[in-house]
LUMRO-873962 format. One record per residue (C-alpha): x negated, y, z; residue number from 0. Coordinates in Angstrom, 3 decimals. Example, Ala and Ser with C-alpha at 12.3 -4.5 7.8 and 13.67 -1.06 7.14 Angstrom:
residues 2
-12.300, -4.500, 7.800, 0
-13.670, -1.060, 7.140, 1
***
This chain:
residues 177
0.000, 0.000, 0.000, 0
-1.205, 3.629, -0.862, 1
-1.457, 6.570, 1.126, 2
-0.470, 9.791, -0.563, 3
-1.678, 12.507, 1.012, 4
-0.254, 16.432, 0.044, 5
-2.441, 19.194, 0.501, 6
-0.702, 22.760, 1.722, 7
2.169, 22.270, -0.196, 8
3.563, 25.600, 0.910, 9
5.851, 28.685, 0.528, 10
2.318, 31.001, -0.226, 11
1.941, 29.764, -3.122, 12
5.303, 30.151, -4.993, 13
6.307, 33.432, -3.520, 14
5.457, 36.471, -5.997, 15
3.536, 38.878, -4.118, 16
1.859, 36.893, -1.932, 17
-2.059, 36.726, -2.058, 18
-2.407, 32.703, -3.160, 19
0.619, 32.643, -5.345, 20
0.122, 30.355, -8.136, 21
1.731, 32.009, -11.602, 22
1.657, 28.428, -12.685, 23
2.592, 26.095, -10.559, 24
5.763, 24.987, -11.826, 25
4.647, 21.994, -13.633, 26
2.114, 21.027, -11.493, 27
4.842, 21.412, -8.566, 28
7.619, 18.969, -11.038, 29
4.662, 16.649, -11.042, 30
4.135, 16.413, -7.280, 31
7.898, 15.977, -6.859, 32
7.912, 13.408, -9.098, 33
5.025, 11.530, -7.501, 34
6.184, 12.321, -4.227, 35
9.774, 10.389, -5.079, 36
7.831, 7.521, -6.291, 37
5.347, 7.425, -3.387, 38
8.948, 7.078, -1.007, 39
9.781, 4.532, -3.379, 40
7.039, 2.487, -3.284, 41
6.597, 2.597, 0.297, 42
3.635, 4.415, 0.624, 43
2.568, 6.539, 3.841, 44
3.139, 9.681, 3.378, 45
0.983, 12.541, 5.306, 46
1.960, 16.075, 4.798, 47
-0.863, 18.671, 5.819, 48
-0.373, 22.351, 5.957, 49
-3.195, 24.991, 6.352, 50
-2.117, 27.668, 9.347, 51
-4.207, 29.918, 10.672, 52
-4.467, 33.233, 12.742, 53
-4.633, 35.865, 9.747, 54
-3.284, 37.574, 6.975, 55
-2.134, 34.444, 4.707, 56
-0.559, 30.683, 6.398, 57
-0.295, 32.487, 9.709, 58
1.349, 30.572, 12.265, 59
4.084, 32.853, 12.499, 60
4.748, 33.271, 8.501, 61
7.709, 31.850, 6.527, 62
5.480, 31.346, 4.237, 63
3.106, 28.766, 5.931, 64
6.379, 26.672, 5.647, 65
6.818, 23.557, 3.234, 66
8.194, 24.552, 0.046, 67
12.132, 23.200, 0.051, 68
11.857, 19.199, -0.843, 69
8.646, 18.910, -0.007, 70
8.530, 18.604, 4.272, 71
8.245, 15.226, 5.744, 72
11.330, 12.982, 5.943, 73
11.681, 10.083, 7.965, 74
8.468, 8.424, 9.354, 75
6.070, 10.876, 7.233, 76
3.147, 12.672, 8.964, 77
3.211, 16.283, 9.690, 78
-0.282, 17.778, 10.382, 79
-2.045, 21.183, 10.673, 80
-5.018, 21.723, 9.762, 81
-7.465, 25.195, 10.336, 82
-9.585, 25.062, 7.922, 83
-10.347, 23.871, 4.413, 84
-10.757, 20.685, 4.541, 85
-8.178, 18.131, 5.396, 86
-10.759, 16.188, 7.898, 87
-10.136, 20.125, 9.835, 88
-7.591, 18.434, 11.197, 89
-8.213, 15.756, 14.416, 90
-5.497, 13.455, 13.406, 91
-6.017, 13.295, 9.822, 92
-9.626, 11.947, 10.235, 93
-8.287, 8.819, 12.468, 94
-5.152, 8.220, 10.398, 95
-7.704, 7.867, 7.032, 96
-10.309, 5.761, 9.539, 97
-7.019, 3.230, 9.593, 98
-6.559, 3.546, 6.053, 99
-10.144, 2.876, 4.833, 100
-9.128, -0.117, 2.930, 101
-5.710, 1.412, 1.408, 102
-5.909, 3.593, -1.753, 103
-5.908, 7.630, -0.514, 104
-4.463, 9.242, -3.099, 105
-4.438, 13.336, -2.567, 106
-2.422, 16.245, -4.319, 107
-1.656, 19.336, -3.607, 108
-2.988, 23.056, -3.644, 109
-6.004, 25.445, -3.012, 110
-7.207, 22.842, -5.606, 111
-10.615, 25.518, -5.384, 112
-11.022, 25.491, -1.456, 113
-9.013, 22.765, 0.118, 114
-8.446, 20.181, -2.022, 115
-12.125, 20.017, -3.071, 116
-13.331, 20.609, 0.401, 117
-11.417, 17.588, 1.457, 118
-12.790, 15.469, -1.382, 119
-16.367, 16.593, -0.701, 120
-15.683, 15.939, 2.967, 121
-14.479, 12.486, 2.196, 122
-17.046, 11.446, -0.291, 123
-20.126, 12.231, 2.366, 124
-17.941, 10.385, 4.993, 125
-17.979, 7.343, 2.827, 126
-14.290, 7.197, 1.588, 127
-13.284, 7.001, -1.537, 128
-10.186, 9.287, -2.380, 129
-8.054, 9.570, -5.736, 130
-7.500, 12.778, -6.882, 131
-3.801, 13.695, -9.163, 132
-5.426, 16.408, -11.662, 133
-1.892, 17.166, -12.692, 134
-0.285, 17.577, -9.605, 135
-2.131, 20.546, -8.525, 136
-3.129, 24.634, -9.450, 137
-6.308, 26.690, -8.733, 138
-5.658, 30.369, -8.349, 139
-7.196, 32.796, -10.876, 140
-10.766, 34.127, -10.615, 141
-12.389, 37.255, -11.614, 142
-13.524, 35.017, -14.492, 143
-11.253, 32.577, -15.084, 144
-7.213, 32.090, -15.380, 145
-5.182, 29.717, -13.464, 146
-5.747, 26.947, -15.739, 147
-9.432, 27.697, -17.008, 148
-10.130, 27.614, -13.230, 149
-8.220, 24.467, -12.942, 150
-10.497, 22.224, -15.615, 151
-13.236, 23.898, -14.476, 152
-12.643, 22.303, -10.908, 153
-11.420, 19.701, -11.993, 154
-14.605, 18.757, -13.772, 155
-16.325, 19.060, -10.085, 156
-14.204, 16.777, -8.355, 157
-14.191, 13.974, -10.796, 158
-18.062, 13.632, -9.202, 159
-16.331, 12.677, -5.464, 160
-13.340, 11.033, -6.632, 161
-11.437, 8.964, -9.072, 162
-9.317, 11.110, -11.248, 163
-5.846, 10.268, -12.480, 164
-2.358, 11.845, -13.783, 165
1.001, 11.659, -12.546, 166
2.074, 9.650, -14.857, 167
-0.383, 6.861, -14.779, 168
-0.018, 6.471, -10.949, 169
4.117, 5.913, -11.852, 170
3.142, 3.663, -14.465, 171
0.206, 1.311, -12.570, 172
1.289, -2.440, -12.963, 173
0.087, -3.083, -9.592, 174
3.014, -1.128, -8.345, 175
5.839, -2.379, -9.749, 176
***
């Protein structure tokens, strides 16, 4: 059985106006909802993290540190917090992947320039090995680069710490069926 774990799936990045807002996130959110239904389907843990933090963006107190609608845990899903960056920020996420060593992590989400790689550089030092959904996340624009530029262009890092894969080849894996 997988794990799917979703990175700061949150109300920051959808709301116009806000510093981290994603101007295209819409299919790479339809993705994660899609891969989020089949994850229930299958059976799969499912961890939710959010980033929160004293300060100007995913404060503590913020509406929109909050799960975007659909996407919050249901049922026996994890909820967890983390402070900083990296997924392994957070106490409880580092012992629940410990458990899961020999289970396929598989990790989507957002801040695919900070957190997501963070947690996939964390993880590859720390001896897991994670799989990474290139389609079911967004990179915010640079100085340099546009959403999407800055997208492939991080994508191309993390394919060095973790197996890459699409949406629709996770839904479509034999082994799950």
């Amino acid at each position: 059985m997988a794990v799917l774990v979703l990175v700061d799936v949150q109300k920051e990045y959808i709301t116009e106006g806000r510093p981290f807002c994603l101007e295209t996130i819409g299919e790479s959110l339809e993705n994660l909802r899609r891969l989020l239904a089949h994850g229930r389907k299958m059976g799969w843990k499912i961890v939710h993290l959010r980033h929160q933090q004293n300060a100007e963006c995913f404060s503590y107190d913020s509406e929109y540190s909050e799960f975007i609608d659909g996407f919050g845990p249901q049922g026996n899903e994890v909820d967890l917090i983390k402070t900083d960056f990296s997924c392994f920020s957070c106490p409880e996420f580092q012992a629940l992947v410990d458990r899961a060593r020999h289970q396929e992590i598989i990790l989507a989400g957002y801040g695919a320039t900070m957190c997501c790689l963070s947690t996939l550089i964390d993880a590859h030092h720390r001896g897991y090995e994670f799989t990474f959904v290139t389609d079911a996340t967004c990179a915010k624009r640079s100085p340099r680069f546009d959403e999407q530029d800055m997208k492939e262009h991080i994508v191309d890092i993390m394919a060095a710490f973790a197996r890459l894969t699409t949406t629709e080849e996770l839904i479509n894996r034999k082994e799950d069926a």
